[in-house]
C-alpha positions as a Python dict, from the first residue, in 0.01 Angstrom:
ca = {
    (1, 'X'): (0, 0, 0),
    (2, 'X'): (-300, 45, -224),
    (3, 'X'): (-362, 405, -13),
    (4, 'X'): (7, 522, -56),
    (5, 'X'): (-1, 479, -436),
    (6, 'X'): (-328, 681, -439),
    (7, 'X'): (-148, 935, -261),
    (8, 'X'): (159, 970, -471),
    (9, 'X'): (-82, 961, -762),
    (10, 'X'): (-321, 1284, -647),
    (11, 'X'): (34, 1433, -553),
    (12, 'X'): (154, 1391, -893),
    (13, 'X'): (-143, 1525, -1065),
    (14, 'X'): (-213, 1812, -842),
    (15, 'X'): (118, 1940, -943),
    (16, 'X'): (9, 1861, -1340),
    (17, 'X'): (-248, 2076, -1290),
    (18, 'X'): (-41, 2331, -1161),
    (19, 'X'): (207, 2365, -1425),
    (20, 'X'): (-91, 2385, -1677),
    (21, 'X'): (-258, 2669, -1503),
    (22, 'X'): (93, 2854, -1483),
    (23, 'X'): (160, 2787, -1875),
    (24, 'X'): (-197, 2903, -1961),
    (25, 'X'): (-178, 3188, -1758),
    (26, 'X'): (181, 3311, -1874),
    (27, 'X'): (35, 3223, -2231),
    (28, 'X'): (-266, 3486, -2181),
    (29, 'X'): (18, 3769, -2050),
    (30, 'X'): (198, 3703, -2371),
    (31, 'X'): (-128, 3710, -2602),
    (32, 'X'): (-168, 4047, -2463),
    (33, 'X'): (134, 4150, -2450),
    (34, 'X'): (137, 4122, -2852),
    (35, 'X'): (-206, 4248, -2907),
    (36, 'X'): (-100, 4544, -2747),
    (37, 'X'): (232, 4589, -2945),
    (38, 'X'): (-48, 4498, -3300),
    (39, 'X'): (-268, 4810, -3124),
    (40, 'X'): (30, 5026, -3096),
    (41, 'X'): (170, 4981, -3466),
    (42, 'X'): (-154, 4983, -3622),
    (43, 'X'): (-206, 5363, -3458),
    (44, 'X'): (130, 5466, -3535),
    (45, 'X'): (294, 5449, -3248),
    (46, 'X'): (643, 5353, -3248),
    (47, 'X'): (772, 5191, -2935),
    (48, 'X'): (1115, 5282, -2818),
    (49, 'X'): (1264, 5333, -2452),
    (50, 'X'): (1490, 5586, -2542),
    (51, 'X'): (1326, 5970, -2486),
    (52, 'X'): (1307, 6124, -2807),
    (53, 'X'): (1355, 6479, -2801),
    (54, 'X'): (1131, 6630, -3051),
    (55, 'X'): (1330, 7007, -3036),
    (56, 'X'): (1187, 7377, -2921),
    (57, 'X'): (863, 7441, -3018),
    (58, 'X'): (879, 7690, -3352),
    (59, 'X'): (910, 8067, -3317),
    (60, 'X'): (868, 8357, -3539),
    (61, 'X'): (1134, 8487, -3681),
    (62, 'X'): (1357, 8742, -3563),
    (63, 'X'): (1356, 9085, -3619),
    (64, 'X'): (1019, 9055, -3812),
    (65, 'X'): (676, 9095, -3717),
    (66, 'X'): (427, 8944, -3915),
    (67, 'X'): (71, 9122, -4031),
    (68, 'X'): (254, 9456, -3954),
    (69, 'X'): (21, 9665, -4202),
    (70, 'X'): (-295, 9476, -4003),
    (71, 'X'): (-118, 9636, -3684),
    (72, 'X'): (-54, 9968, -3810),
    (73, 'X'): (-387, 9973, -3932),
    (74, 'X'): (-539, 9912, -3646),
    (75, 'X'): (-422, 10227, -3436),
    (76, 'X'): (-562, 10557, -3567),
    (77, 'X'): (-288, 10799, -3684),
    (78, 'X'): (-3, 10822, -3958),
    (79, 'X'): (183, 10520, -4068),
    (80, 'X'): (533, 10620, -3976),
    (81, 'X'): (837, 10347, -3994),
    (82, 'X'): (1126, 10382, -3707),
    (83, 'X'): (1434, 10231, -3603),
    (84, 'X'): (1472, 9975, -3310),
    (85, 'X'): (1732, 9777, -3182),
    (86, 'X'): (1718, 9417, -3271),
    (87, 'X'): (2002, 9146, -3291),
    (88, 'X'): (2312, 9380, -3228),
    (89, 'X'): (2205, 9574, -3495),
    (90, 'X'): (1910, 9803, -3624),
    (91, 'X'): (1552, 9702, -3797),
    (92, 'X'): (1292, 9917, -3861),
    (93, 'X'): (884, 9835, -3738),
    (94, 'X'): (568, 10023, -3897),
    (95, 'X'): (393, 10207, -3641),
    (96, 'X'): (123, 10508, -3667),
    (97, 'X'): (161, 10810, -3478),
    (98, 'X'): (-54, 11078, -3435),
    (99, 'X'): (149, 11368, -3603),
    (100, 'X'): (52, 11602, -3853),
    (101, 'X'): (226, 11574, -4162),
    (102, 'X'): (367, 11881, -4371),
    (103, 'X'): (660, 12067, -4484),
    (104, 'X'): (669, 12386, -4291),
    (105, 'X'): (938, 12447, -4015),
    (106, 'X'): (650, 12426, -3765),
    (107, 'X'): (547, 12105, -3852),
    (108, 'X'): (887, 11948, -3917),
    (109, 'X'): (970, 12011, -3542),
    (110, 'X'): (594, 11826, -3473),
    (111, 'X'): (660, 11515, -3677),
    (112, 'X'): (1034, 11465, -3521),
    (113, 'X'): (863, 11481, -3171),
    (114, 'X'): (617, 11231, -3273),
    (115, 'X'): (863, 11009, -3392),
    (116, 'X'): (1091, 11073, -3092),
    (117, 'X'): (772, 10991, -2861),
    (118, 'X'): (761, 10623, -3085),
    (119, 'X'): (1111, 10580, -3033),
    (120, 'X'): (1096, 10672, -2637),
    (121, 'X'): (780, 10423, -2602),
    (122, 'X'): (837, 10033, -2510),
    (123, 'X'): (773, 9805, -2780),
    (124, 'X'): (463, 9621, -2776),
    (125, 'X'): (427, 9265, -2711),
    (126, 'X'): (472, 9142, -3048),
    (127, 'X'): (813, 9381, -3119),
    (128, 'X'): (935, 9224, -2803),
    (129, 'X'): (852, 8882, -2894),
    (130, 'X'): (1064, 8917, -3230),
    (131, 'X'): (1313, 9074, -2990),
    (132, 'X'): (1257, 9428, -3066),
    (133, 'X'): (1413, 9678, -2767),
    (134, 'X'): (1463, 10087, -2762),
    (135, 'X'): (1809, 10243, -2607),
    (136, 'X'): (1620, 10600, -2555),
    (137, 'X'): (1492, 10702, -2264),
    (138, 'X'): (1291, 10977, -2204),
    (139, 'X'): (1280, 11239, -2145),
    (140, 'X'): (1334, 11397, -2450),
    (141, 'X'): (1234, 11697, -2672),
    (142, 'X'): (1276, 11859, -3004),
    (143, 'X'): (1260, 12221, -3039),
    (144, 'X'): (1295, 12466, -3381),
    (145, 'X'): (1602, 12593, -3486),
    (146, 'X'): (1747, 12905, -3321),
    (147, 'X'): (1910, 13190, -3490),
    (148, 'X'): (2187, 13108, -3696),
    (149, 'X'): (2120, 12751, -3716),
    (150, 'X'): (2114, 12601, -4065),
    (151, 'X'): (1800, 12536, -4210),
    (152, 'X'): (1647, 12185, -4128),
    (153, 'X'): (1820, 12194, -3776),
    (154, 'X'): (1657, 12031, -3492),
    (155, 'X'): (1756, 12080, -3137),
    (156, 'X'): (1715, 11848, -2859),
    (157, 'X'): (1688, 11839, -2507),
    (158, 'X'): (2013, 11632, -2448),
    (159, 'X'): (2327, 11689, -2625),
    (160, 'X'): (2322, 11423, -2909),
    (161, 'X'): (2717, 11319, -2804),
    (162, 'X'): (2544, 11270, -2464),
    (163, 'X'): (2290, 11001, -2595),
    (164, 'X'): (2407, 10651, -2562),
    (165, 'X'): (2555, 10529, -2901),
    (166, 'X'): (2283, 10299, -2996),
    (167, 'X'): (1983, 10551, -2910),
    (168, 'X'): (2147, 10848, -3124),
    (169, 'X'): (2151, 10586, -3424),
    (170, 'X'): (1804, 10503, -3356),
    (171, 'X'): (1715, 10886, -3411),
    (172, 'X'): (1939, 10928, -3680),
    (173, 'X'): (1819, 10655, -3884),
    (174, 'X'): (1419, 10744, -3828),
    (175, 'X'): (1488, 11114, -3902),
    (176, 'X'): (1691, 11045, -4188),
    (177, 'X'): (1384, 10840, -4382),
    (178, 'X'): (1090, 11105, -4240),
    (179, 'X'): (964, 11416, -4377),
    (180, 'X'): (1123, 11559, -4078),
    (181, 'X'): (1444, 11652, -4254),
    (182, 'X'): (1512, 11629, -4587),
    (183, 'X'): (1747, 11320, -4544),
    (184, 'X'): (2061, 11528, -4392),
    (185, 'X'): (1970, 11509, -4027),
    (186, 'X'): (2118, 11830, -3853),
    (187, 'X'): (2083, 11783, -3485),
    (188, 'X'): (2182, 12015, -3220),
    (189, 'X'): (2173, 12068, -2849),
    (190, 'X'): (2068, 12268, -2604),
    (191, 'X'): (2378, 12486, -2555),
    (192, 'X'): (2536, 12740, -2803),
    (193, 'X'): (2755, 12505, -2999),
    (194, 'X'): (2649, 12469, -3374),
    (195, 'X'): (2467, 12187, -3499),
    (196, 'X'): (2655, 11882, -3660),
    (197, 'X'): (2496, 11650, -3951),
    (198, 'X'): (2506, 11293, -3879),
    (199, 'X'): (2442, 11022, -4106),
    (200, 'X'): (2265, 10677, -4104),
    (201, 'X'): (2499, 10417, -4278),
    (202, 'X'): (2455, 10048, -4334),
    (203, 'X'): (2754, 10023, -4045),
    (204, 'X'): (2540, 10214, -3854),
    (205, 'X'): (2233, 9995, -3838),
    (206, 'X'): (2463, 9701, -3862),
    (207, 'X'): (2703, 9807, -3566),
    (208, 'X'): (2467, 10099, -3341),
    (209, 'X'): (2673, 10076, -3094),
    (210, 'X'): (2950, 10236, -3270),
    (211, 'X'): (2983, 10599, -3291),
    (212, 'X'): (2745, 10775, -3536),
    (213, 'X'): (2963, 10947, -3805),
    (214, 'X'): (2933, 11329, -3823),
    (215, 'X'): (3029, 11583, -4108),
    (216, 'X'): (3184, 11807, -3804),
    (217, 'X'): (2955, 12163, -3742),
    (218, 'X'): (2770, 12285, -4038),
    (219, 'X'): (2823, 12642, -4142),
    (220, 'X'): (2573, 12920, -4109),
    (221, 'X'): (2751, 13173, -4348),
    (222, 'X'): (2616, 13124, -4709),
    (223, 'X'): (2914, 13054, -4958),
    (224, 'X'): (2797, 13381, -5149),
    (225, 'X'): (2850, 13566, -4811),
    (226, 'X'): (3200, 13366, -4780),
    (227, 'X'): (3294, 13495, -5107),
    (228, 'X'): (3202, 13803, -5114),
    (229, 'X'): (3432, 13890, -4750),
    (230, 'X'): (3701, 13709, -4901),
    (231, 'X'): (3716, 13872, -5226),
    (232, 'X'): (3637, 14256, -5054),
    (233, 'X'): (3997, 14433, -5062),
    (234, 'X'): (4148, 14505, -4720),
    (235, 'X'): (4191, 14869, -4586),
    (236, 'X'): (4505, 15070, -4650),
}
């Protein structure tokens, strides 16, 4: 009898001893559980188990590249600002070219080449970055005038009406603001038709895809010239 009790009494506190090693050890897991949490907050860290999305990382701004003087600056040549196509609508960028500047017919026909080269070259990395992009495509030229042609009047290589819509407002607009004309651009083709002025609106660099407005053909005959025939009496 004596031997049973003993038994029951080891049984009982074996399983005592059990329950106090289970309590201390959940205990211990809890302890740490809330030093961790103290660790957390004190560092600034707030717990949450829902993903927090923090956004896109920030971008520059479009249409606008930043430290553009540094840029032009850095490539040898004239500063010279032309149009590109940015955002459905036109912006101008600061680039140097390597033209030579003056006012002579000679070097009129130079400086719109040089600025047609700029506008036929791909933006760098940074234009495309503040999504800068160029609708002409080479390749194209400028020659002189021809006989006949109004003064100022540039001829290309392509019919101007041929050009898409947003690449003829992209020449317009740089021509317009260069010493290459004298802010009436007069552009012609290569065939025999007369040149036509075109203008660089704010609908145009808003809406380049539109068509370019034109003053029609301008006239070759002087108005002293026109007067003169008109006024001379007709034959008996």
């Amino acid at each position: 009898m004596t031997r049973r009790s003993g038994s029951r009494t080891a049984g009982r506190r074996t399983g005592t001893s059990g329950t106090r090693r289970a309590g201390v050890v959940m205990l211990t897991r809890l302890t740490g559980v809330l030093v961790l949490t103290a660790l957390a907050a004190g560092c600034g860290i707030r717990t949450t188990s829902v993903p927090v999305d923090a956004g896109p990382a920030p971008s520059r701004k479009p249409c606008e590249i930043s430290g553009k003087d540094v840029i032009t600056q850095a490539r040898p040549g004239v500063p010279v600002r032309i149009y590109l196509a940015c955002s459905s609508g036109l912006a101008s960028v600061e680039r140097a070219a390597r033209i030579q500047q003056g006012k002579s017919p000679d070097d009129r026909v130079r400086i719109a080449q040089g600025l047609l080269d700029e506008l036929q070259a791909q933006p760098s990395a940074d234009e495309r970055e503040a999504g800068f992009s160029t609708a002409v495509r080479g390749p194209l030229v400028i020659s002189a005038s021809r006989d006949g042609d109004p003064a100022g009047a540039l001829r290309l290589s392509r019919r101007p009406e041929d050009l898409p819509a947003t690449a003829l407002a992209q020449i317009v607009c740089t021509f317009a603001e260069s010493e290459a004309t004298d802010g009436q651009v007069v552009l012609g083709g290569p065939g025999d038709y007369p040149p036509r002025v075109y203008g660089c609106t704010r609908a145009t660099k808003a809406q380049p895809d539109a068509p370019v407005p034109t003053l029609g053909p301008v006239s070759t005959a002087s108005p002293t010239a026109s007067a003169t025939a008109s006024a001379s009496p007709s034959g008996p």
